[in-house]
C-alpha positions as CSV (number, residue, x, y, z in Angstrom):
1,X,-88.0,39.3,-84.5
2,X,-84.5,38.7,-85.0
3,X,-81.9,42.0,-84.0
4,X,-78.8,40.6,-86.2
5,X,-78.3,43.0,-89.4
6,X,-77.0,41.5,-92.5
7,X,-74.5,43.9,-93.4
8,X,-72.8,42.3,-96.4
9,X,-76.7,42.7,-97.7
10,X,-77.0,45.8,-96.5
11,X,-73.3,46.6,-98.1
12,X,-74.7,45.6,-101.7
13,X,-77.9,47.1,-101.7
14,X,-76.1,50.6,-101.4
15,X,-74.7,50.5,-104.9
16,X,-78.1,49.5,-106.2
17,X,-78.9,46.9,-109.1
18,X,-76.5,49.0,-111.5
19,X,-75.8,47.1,-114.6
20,X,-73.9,43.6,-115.7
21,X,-70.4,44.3,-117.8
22,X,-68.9,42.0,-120.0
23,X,-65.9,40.6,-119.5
24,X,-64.0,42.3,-122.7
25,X,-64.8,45.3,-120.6
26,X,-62.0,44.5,-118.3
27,X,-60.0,42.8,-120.7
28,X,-59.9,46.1,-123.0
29,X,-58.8,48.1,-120.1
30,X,-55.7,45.7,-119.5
31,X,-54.5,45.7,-122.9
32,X,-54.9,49.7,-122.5
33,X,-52.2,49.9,-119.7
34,X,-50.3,47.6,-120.8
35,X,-49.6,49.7,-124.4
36,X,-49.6,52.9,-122.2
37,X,-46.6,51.2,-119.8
38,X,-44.4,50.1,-122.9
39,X,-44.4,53.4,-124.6
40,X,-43.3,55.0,-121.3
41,X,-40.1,52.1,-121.8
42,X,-39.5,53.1,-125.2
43,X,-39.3,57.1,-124.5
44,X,-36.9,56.0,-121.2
45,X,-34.9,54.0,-123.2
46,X,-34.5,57.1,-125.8
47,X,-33.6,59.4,-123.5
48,X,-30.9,57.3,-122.2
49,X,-29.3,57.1,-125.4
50,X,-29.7,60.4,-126.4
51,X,-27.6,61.3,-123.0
52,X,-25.2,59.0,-123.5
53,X,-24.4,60.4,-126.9
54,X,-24.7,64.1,-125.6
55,X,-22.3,63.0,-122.9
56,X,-20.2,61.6,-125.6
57,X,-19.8,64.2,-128.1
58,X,-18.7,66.3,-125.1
59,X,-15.4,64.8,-125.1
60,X,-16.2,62.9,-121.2
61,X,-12.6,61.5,-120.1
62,X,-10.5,63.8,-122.7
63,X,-8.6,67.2,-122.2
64,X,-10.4,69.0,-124.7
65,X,-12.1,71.8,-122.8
66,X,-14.0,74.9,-124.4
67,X,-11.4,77.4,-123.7
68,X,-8.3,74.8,-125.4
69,X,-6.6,76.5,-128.8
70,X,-7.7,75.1,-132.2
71,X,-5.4,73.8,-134.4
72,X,-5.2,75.9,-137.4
73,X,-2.9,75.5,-141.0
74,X,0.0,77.5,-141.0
75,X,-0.5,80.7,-143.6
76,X,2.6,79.6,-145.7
77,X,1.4,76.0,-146.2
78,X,0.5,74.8,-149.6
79,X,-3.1,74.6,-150.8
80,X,-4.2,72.0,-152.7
81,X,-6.1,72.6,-155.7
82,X,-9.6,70.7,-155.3
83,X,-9.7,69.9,-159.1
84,X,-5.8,68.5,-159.0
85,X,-5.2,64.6,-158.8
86,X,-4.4,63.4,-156.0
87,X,-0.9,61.9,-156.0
88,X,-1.3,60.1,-152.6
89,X,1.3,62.8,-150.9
90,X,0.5,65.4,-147.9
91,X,1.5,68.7,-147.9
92,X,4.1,67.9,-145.6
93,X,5.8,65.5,-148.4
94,X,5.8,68.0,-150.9
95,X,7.4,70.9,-149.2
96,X,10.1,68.5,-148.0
97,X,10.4,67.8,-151.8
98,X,10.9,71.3,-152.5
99,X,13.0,71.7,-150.3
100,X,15.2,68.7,-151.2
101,X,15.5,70.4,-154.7
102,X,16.6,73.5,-153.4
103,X,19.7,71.8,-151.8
104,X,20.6,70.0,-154.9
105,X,20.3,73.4,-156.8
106,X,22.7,74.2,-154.5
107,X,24.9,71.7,-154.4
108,X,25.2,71.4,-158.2
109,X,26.4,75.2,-158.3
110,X,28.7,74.3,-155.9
111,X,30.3,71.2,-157.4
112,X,33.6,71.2,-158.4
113,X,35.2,71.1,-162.3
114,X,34.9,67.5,-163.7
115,X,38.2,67.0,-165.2
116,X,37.5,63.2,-166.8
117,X,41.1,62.8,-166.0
118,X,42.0,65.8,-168.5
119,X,44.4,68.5,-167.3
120,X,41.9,71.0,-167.5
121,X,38.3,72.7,-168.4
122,X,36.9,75.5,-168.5
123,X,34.1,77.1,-166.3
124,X,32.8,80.2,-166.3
125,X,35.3,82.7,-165.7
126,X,38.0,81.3,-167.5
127,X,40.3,78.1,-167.4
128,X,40.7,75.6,-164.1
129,X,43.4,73.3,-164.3
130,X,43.3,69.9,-162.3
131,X,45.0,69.0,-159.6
132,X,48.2,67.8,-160.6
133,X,48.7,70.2,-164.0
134,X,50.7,72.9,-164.6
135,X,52.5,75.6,-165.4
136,X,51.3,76.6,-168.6
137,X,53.1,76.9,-171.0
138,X,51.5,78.4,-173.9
139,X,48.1,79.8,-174.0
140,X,45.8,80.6,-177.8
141,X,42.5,82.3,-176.8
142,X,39.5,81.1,-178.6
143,X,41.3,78.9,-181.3
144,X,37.8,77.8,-182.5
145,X,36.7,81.4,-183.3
146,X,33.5,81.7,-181.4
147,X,31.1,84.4,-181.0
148,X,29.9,84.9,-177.1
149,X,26.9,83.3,-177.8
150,X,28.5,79.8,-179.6
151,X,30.7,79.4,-176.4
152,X,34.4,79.9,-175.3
153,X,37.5,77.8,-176.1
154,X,41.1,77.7,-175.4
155,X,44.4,75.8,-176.7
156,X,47.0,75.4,-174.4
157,X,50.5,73.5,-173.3
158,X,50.3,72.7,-170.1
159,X,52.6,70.4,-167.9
160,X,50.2,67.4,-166.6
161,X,51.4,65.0,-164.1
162,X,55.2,65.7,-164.9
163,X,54.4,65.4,-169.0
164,X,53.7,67.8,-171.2
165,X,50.1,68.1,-172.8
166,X,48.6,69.9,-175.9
167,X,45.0,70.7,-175.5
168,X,41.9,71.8,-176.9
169,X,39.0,73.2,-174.3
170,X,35.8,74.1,-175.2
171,X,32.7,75.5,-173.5
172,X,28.8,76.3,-174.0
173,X,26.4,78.7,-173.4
174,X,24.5,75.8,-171.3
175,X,27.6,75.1,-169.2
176,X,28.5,71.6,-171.2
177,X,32.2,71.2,-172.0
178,X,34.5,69.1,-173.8
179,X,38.1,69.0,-173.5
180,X,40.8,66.9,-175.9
181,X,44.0,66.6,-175.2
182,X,47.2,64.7,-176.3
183,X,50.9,64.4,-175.3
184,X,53.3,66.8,-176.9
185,X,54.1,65.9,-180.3
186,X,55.6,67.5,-183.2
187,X,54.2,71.1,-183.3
188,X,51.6,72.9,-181.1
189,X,50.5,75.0,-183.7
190,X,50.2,72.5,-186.3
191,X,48.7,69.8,-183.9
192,X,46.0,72.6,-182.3
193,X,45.0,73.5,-186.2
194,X,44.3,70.0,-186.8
195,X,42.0,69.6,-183.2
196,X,40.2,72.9,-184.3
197,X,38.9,71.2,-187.4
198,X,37.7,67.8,-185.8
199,X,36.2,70.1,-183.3
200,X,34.4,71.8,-185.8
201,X,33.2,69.1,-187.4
202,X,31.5,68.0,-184.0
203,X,30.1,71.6,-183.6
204,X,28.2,71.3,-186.6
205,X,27.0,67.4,-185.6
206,X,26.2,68.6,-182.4
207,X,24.2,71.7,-183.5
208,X,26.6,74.7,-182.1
209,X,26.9,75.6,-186.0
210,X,24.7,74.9,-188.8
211,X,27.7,75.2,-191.3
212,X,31.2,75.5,-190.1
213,X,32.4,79.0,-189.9
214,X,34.3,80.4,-193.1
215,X,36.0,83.9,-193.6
216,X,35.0,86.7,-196.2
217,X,38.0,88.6,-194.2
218,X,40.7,89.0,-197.2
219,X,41.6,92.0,-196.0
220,X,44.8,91.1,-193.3
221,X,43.8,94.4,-191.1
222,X,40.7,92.6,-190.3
223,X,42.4,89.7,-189.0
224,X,41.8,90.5,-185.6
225,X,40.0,93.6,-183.5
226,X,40.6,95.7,-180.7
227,X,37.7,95.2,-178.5
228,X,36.2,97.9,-176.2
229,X,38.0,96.8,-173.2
230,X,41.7,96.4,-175.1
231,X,41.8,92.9,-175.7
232,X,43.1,91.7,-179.1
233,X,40.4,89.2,-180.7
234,X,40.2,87.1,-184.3
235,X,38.3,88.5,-186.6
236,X,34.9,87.2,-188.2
237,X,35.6,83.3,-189.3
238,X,39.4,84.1,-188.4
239,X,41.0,81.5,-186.1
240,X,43.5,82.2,-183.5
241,X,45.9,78.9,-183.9
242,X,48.8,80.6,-181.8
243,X,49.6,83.8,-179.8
244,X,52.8,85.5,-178.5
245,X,51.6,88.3,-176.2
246,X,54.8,90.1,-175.8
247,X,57.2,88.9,-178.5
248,X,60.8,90.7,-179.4
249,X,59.9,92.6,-182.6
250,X,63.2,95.3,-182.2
251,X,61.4,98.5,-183.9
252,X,58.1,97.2,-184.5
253,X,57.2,98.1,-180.8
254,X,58.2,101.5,-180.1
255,X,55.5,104.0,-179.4
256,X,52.9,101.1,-178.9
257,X,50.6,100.4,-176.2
258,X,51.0,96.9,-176.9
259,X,51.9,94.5,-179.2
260,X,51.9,91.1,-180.3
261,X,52.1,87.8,-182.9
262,X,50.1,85.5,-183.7
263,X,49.2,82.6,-186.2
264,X,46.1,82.4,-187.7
265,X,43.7,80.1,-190.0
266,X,42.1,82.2,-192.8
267,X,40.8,81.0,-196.1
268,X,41.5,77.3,-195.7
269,X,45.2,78.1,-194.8
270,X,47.6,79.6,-192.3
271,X,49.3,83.0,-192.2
272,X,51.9,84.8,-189.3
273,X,51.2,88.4,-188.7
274,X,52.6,91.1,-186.0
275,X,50.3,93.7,-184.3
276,X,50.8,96.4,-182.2
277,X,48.0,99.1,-180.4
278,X,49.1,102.3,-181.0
279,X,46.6,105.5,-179.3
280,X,44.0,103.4,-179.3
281,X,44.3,102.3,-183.1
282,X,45.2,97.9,-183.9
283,X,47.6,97.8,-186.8
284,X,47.9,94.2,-188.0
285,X,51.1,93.2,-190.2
286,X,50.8,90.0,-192.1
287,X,54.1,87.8,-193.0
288,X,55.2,88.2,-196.4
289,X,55.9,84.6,-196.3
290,X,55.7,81.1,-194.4
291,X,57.6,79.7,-191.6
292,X,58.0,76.2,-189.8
293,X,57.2,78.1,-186.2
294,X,56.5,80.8,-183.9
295,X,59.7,81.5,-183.0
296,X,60.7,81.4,-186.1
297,X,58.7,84.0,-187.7
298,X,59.4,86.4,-184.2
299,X,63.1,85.6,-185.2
300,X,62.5,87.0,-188.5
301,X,60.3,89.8,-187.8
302,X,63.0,91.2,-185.2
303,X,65.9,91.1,-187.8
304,X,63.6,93.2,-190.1
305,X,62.8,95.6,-187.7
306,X,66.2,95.7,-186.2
307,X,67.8,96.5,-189.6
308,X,65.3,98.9,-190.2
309,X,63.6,96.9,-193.1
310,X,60.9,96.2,-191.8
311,X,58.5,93.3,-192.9
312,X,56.8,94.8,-195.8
């Protein structure tokens, strides 16, 4: 009897007969693993991307920090209206643009009188003579007989560039002027009576008068007015042609305030008359007759007064 032991026999017979499995068995259990180690890729590979992007969005390798200011719009800027077109500018653009038409608003007020090589204009507060003009000579406030609200004009004889100049000057409510002007010939009066009715005729092209202005003033008192503030002033549809301020009269100006002669268009023609201001009152004193001149009716006027005669 033999002592060796078979001990790989004795090795199987331990786990007893047990049972046969099929080979899918094992195959089954590969596939299993295998599914099992790829999902375990795909959730790696997620995570990595989902740190990245974390890592990312917290600004890694910029100077943002937690505790950094935030920009914010200023509380003066201009909102946009949502429902507005959009006109392809920033904010920045239009209050630049604002800005720009701010400083031409002020530089237009601050312009000086265009002259169109004319020897004067007028602005607001009164006449402006270019460089070059002057002195004046003569001087007939609002020859065209507007009201404040149709404008202001002026005739004058003014020395321009060493020659001497009639002119016409107006102005309008809306700041527009026009000035016309001619070299010294013949008669101011005459030639300034003649300028008022082109001018007139433009006013009424032009829209400043729907008609041109005609006088109901018969009455010689009315020619002119004393205004509030003691200026002498043509009636309604009277038209100052010419004004002496502080003529010779002899007796015709004792006891006034003021006095003064003047020519004026009334009723389609012209007429001399003398005034004086006395306590407050305007007296008015037409000229019986006709004369070539200014001087010429002062002339007169003084000898009347002078002898006592007077000129009525």
């Amino acid at each position: 009897m033999s002592t060796d032991i078979d001990w790989q026999h004795e090795l199987d017979r331990s786990f007893g007969a047990g049972h046969d499995v099929p080979p899918a068995h094992y195959v089954a259990a590969g596939r299993t693993a295998v599914r099992r180690r790829r999902a375990t890729a795909v959730v790696l590979a997620a995570a990595v991307v989902i740190g990245a992007g974390t890592v990312w969005a917290s600004g890694l390798g910029s100077e943002v920090r937690g505790d950094a200011p935030v920009a914010k719009q200023r509380a003066d800027s201009v909102q946009r209206d949502p429902t507005a077109p959009d006109d392809g500018r920033d904010e920045g653009s239009e209050r630049l643009d604002k800005r720009a038409g701010k400083l031409d608003r002020m530089r237009a007020q601050a312009v000086e009188p265009q002259f169109l090589g004319e020897p004067a204009t007028l602005d607001a507060d009164g006449l402006v003579l270019a460089p070059g003009a002057g002195p004046v000579l003569e001087r007939v406030p609002n020859p065209m007989g507007y009201t404040r609200a149709q404008g202001q004009s002026l005739g004058i004889r003014v020395m321009f560039e060493g020659r001497e100049k009639y002119s016409l000057l107006t102005r309008y409510p809306d700041g527009g002027t026009s000035m016309g002007t001619n070299d010294a010939t013949g008669d101011f009066a005459g030639w300034l009576e003649g300028r008022v009715r082109s001018q007139r005729t433009l006013d009424v092209a032009n829209g400043v008068f729907r008609t041109p202005p005609t006088t109901t003033e018969t009455d010689p008192s009315r020619w002119l007015r004393l205004q509030p503030d003691g200026d002498v002033v043509a009636g309604k549809g009277v038209v100052l042609l010419e004004v002496d301020a502080d003529p010779d009269l002899g007796g015709f100006g004792l006891g006034a305030d003021r006095i003064g002669a003047v020519r004026v268009a009334v009723d389609g023609g012209t007429s001399f008359a003398a005034y004086r201001v006395v306590l407050g009152e305007l007296e008015v004193v037409p000229a019986p007759g006709s004369f070539d001149s200014m001087d010429a009716f002062t002339s007169w006027a003084r000898e009347q007064y002078t002898s006592g005669g007077g000129m009525r």
